[in-house]
Structures are given as C-alpha cells and as structure tokens.
C-alpha positions as CSV (number, residue, x, y, z in Angstrom):
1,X,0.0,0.0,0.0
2,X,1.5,3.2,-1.0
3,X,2.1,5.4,2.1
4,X,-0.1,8.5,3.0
5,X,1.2,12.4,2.7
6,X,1.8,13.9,5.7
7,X,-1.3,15.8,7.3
8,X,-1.5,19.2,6.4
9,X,-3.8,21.7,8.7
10,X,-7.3,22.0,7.4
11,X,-6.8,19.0,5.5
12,X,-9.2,15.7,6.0
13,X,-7.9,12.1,5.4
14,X,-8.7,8.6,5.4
15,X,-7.4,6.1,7.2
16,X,-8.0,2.7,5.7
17,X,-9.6,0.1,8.1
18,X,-9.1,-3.4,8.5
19,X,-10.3,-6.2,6.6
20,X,-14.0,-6.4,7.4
21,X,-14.6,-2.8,8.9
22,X,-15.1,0.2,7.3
23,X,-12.1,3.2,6.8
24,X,-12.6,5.9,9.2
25,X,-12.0,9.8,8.9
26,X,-9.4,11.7,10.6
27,X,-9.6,15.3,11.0
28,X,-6.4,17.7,11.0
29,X,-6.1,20.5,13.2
30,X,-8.5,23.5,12.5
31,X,-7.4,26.4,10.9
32,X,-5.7,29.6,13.0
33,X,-7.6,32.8,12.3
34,X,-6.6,36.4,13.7
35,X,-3.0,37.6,13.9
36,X,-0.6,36.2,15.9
37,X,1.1,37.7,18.7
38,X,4.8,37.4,19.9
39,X,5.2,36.5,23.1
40,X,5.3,39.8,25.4
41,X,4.9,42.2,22.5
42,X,3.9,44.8,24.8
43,X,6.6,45.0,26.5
44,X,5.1,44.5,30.1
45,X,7.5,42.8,31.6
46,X,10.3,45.6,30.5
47,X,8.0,48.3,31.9
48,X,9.4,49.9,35.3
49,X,7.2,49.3,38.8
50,X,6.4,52.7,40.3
51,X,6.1,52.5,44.4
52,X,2.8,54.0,45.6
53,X,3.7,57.4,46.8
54,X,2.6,58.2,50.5
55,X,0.2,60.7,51.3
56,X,1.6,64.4,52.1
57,X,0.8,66.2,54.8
58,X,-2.4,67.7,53.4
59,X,-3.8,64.1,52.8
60,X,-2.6,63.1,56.2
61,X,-4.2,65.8,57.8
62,X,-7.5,65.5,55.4
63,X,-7.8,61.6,56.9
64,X,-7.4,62.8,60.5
65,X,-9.9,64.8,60.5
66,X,-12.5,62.6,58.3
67,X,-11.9,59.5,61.1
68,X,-12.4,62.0,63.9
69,X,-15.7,63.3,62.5
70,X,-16.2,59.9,62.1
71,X,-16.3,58.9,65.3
72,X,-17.9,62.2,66.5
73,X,-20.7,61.8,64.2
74,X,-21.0,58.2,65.8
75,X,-21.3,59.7,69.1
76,X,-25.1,60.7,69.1
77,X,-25.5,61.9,72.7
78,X,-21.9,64.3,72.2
79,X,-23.6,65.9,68.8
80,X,-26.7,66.4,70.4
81,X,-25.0,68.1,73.4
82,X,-23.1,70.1,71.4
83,X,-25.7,71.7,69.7
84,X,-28.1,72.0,72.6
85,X,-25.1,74.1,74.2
86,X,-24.4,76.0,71.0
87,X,-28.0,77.2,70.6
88,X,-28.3,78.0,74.5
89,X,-25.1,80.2,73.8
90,X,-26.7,82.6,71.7
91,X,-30.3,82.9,73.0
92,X,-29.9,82.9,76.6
93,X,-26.8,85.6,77.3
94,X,-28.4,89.0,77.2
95,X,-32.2,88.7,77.4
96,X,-32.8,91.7,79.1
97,X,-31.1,94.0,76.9
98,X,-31.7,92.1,73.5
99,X,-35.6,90.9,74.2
100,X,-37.8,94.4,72.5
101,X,-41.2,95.3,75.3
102,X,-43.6,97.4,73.5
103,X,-47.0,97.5,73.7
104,X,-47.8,94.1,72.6
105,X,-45.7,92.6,75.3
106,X,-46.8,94.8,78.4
107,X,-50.5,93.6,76.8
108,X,-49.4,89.7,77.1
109,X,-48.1,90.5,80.5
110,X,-51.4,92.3,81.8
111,X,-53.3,89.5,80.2
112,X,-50.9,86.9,81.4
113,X,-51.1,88.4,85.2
114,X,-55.0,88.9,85.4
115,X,-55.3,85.2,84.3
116,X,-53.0,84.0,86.9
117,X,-54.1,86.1,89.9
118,X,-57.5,86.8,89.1
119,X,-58.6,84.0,87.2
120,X,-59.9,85.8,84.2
121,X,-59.5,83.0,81.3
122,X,-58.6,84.6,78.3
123,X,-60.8,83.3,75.6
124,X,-59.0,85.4,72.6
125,X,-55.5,85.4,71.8
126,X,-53.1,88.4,71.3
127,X,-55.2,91.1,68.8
128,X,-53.8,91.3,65.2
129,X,-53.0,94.5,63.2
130,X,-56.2,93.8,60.8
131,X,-59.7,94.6,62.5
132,X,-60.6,92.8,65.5
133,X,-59.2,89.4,64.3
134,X,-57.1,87.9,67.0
135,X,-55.0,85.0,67.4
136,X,-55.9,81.6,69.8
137,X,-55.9,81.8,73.4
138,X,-53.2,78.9,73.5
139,X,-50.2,81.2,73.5
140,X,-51.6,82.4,76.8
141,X,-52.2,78.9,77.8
142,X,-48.4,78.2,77.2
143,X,-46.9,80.8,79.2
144,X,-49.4,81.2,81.9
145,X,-47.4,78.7,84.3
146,X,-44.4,80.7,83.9
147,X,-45.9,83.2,85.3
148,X,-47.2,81.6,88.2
149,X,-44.0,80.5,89.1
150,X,-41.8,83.4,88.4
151,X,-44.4,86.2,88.8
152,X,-44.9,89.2,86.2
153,X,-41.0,89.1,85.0
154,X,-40.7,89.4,81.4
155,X,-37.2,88.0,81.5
156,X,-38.7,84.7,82.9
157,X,-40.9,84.3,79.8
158,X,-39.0,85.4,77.5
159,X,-36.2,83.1,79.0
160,X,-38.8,80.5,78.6
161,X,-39.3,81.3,75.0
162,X,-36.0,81.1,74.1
163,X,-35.7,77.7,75.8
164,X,-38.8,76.5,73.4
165,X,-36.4,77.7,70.6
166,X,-33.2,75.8,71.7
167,X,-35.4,72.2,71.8
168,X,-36.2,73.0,68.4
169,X,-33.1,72.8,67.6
170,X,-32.5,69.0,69.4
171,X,-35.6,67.9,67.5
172,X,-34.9,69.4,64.0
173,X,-31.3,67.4,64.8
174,X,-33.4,64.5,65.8
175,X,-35.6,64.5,62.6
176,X,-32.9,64.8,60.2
177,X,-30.8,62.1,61.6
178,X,-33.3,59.6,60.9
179,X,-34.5,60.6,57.9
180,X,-31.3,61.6,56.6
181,X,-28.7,59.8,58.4
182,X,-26.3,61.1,61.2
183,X,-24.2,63.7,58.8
184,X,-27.4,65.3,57.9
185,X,-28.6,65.9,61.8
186,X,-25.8,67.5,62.1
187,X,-26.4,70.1,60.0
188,X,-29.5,70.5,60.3
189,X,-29.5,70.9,63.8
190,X,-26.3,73.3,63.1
191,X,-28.2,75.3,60.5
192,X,-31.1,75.5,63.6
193,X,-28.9,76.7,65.4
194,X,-27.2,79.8,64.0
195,X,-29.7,80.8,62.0
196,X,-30.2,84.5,62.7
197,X,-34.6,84.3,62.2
198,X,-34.6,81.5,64.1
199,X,-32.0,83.6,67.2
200,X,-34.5,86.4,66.6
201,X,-37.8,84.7,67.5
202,X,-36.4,82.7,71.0
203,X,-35.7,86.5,71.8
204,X,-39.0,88.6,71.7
205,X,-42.3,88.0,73.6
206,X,-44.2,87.4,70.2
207,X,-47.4,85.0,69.7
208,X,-45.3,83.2,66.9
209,X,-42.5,83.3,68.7
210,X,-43.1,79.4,70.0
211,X,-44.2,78.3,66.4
212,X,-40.4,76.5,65.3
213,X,-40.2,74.5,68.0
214,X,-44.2,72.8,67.7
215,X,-44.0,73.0,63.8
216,X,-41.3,70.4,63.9
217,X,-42.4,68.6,66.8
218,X,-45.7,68.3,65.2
219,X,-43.7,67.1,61.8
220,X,-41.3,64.7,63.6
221,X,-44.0,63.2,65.8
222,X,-46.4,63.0,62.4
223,X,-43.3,60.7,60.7
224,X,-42.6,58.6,63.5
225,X,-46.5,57.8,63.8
226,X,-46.4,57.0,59.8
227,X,-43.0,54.8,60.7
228,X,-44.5,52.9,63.8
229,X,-48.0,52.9,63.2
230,X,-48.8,54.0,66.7
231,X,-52.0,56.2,67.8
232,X,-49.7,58.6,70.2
233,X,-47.5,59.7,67.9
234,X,-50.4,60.8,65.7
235,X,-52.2,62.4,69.2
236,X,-48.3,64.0,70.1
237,X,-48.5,65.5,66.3
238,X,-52.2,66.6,66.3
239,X,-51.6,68.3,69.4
240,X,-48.3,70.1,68.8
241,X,-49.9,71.3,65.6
C-alpha cells in the first residue's frame, strides 16, 4: 500500500480500516484565524514598577480629621449636646437687653397676670394689626405657668421662650438624623442653630414666637407615627400642631 502524505492543517484524510470494517476519517487540526502575537509584544514585563507614593501632609491631615468626624458623628449623645449648648449660647446671654417690650408685650403680661391672679381666662389670643381678628388663646395657655412661678417678670418668659427655641433645635437634629442619616442631623440641627430668624424669634415676647419648636415637633412626631404605626405619635402631632 503506498504510504499516506503527511497531514496538512485543514486538511481531511482517510485512514483505511481493517479487513472487514469500514475506513474511518481523521480530521487535521482546525485552521488559525486572527493575527498572531509574539510572546510579550507589549513590552510588560520591561516596563518599570512605580512604588505607591505616600500621602503628604495635606492628605494626612485631610484623613485625620475625616476618622475624627467619624467617630464624632458616631457619638449621638456628644452631637446632640453640642448643639443643645451652641444654641443656648446665643439665645440665653443677654435677654434683658436684646428681648424688645412694646406694647404688645406689656398687653401679654397684663393679660398673662390677670389670668393667673384673678382668674380671668382669656378666651381670645393676642389682637392682630387687621380689624378685631385675634389669634388663639393657647399662647396664653403656654406661658401662663411661667408666670405663676416666676411672677410678672418678662425676662422669665422670655427666658422661657428662648428655651422653646433651643429644643427645636435637638428635635430638627433629631428628625434629620433619621430621615437623613447622622451627617445630615448635624447640620441641620447646626443650621437651627445659627440661623439668625430663628435667634430672633427665641428672643422677643411674640405670639409666633413658640411656632419653630411645635412645627417640627408636630412634623417629627407626624413621621414617627407613619413609621410605627402607633396612635400617640399621631395624638403628640395633632396636638403640637
């Protein structure tokens, strides 16, 4: 039998079988497609290996300070302190030169007075600037205690006003940490704080004047009874509101 050429690639051949059982096929290698590429053609393994750099002084500093927040930020009860101090620090110093008594406040006072030793129950609120409208009776309802205990001062009320306005600021700290996570407390119990309208009304003898801290009671205490599903969170929100 003459002998076979030698496979080429791509190529098919037969190999004759036995006596008594049929030849069978056997395939050659497939073809190679693409182009070929030498071994280390980019030149990796010639390519110098550059040592991370450490961080300057600036970078050093920069991850200080973001691992002390850190752990600041972890500390709830420290943050809340913090601004609870910070907000007392520039309401309370002062009151009985910064806090303005005009008309409307010695009116409050009479009103607040008559109720307490008398027992005349005021059933309309501080009189408006339009007409005879007035606002509710609450306000006097609010402060009349105060003035039990402390007697016709101004300063106590007004001291008690500007305490009203420094809880606000725990509670807007409060919302905004569980709504937006601790970072976002922060500042908005910081913004609370320093904010210059919000100084201004936890100074003066003003019907609004107690407004900040039940809004966002009343809006805090609304969420937390639409996250718990509890009826005294809804009666703490319909009642601050």
């Amino acid at each position: 039998m003459a002998a076979l050429p030698p496979d080429r690639p791509g190529r098919v051949r037969a190999v004759p079988g036995r006596p008594g059982r049929p030849g069978r096929v056997r395939a050659g290698p497939p073809p190679r497609t693409g182009t070929p590429v030498a071994p280390d053609e980019l030149r990796i393994s010639s390519r110098p290996v550059q040592a991370a750099t450490p961080p300057g002084l600036v970078g050093r500093l920069g991850s200080r300070v973001e691992a002390l927040l850190g752990a600041l930020l972890a500390r709830d009860v420290l943050v809340l302190a913090a601004l609870l101090v910070l907000a007392a620090a520039v309401r309370l110093p002062g009151l009985a030169s910064r806090g303005d008594f005009d008309g409307d406040q010695g009116h409050d006072m009479l009103t607040l007075l008559r109720f307490v030793r008398e027992g005349v129950v005021p059933l309309l609120g501080p009189p408006t600037s339009v007409g005879d409208f007035h606002h509710g009776a609450a306000y006097y309802f609010l402060l009349a205690p105060v003035v039990w205990l402390f007697g016709p001062n101004p300063i106590a009320v007004l001291a008690f006003i500007a305490a009203l306005g420094t809880a606000a600021v725990g509670i807007t700290w409060w919302f905004a940490r569980a709504v937006g996570g601790r970072a976002t407390g922060l500042m908005a119990g910081l913004l609370m704080a320093v904010s210059p309208a919000a100084i201004e009304e936890s100074t003066f003898i003003w019907n609004p004047s107690p407004i900040p801290f039940f809004a966002i009671l009343a809006l805090a205490a609304a969420w937390r009874a639409h996250r718990a599903g509890r009826a005294r969170w809804w009666t703490l929100a319909v009642a601050s509101a």
